[in-house]
N, C-alpha and C positions, 0 to 999 in steps of 0.2 A: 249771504255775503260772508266770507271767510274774516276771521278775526285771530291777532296771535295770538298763540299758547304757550301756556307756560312750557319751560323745558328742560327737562332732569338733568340735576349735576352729573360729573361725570369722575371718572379717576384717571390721576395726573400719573403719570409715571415715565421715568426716563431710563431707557437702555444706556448704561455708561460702560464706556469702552477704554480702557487704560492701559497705560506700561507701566505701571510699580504700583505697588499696597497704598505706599505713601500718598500719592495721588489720588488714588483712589477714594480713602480714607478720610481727606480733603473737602474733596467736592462732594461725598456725600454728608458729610459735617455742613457746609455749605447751603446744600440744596435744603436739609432738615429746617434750617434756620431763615428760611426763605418759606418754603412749602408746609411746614410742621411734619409731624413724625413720621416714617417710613409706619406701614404695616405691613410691607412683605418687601424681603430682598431673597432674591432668586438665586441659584448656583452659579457659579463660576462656569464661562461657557467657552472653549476656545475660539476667538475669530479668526478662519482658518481657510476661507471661503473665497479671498480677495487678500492680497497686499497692498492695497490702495494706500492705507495708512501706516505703511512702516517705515516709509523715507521719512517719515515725520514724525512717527512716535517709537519706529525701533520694532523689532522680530519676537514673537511671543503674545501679541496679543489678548486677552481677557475680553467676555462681554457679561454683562449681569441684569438682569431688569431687576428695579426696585420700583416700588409703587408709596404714594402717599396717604396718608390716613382721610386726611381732610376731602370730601367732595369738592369741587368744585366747577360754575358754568361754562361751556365749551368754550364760549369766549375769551375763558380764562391763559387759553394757547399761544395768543400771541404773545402777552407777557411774560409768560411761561418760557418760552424760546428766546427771547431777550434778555432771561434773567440765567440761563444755562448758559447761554455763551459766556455771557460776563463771567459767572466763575469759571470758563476756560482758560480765558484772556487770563484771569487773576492766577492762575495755577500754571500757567505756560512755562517752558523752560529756554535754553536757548536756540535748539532745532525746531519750537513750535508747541504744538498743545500735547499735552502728558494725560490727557483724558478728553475724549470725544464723546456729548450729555447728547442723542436724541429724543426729545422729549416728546411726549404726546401724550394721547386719551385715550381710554378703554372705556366704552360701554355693555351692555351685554350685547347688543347690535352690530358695534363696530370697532375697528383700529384705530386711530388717527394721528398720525406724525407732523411735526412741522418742522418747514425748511425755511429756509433763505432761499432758495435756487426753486424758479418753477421749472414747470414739465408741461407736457398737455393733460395729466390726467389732476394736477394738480390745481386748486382752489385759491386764490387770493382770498388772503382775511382783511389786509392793510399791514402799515408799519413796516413793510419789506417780508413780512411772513404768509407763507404757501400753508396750505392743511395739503398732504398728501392721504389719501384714503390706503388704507395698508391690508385693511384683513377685512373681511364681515363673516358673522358668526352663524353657521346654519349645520345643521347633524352632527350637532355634539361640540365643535370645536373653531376656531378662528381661520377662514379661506382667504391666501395670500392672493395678490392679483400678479398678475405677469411683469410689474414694473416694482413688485415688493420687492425690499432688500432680501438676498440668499437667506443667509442665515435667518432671516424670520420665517420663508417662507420651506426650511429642509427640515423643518418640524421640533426642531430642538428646543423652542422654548413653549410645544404648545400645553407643557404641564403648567410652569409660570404663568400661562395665560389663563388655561383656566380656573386657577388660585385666586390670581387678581380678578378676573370676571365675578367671581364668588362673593366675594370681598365686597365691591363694588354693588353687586343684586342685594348683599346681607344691607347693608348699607341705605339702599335704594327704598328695602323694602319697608324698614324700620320708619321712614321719614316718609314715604308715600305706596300706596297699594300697585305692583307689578302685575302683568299677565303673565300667565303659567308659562315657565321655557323651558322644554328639553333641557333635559343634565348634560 
């Protein structure tokens, strides 16, 4: 008879997408004070791939992943996604939001993003939030699926990925025993 198991924390991290420092600057003051401390904030990445959001946040774009120190349950996403909008909402201006938080999980296994909006490849948690499955990780590096966002999937953040994956196994390994994974 199958019985649950327990199941490894994971790292939280959000791709924030801005129009000005200030904003920026903002929400990740914000998110620190909510999630606790970044351990890794990634380059400056141009969103360049879609103008989807610039009738609404303006031309020039930014993307950056940041990740959080703290582990925490995959569970922890739906809140997670509830408490990013909010500092949208709170940092909005008057065309709309000044910074777009995608938030989600990285394991060494997988991507996970959450939405508002399903799809069909996407999972209901509750609460109004979807897990979309983004990447999983096999010969070396994180594989986008066909419904990933561009820019995750045209390889530009797969150094940031592997940083935070890193992060997350050091992590992993220190609080409980991992099996061996390709670098």
């Amino acid at each position: 008879m199958a019985r649950p198991q327990d199941v490894d924390p994971v790292k939280l991290f959000v791709a924030v997408l801005w129009a000005g420092e200030e904003a920026l600057g903002a929400a990740l003051d914000r998110l620190r004070s909510i999630w606790g401390n970044t351990d890794f904030v990634g380059a400056d990445r141009p969103f360049d791939l879609t103008d989807y959001y610039e009738p609404e946040m303006g031309p020039g774009l930014r993307r950056r992943l940041v990740s959080f120190e703290p582990l925490v349950p995959p569970g922890r996403l739906v809140r997670a996604k509830h408490e990013s909008s909010a500092v949208e909402e709170a940092l909005a201006g008057g065309k709309g939001r000044r910074v777009n938080l995608d938030v989600g999980y990285l394991d060494p296994h997988k991507i996970v993003l959450a939405s508002f909006k399903g799809a069909g490849q996407k999972i209901y948690l509750g609460d109004g939030v979807w897990a979309d499955l983004a990447a999983r990780y096999r010969a070396g590096r994180y594989h986008p699926f066909e419904w990933t966002f561009p820019d995750f999937s045209d390889g530009r953040y797969d150094r940031d990925l592997r940083e935070i994956r890193a992060l997350c196994r050091r992590q992993l390994a220190a609080g409980r025993r991992l099996p061996p994974s390709p670098p």
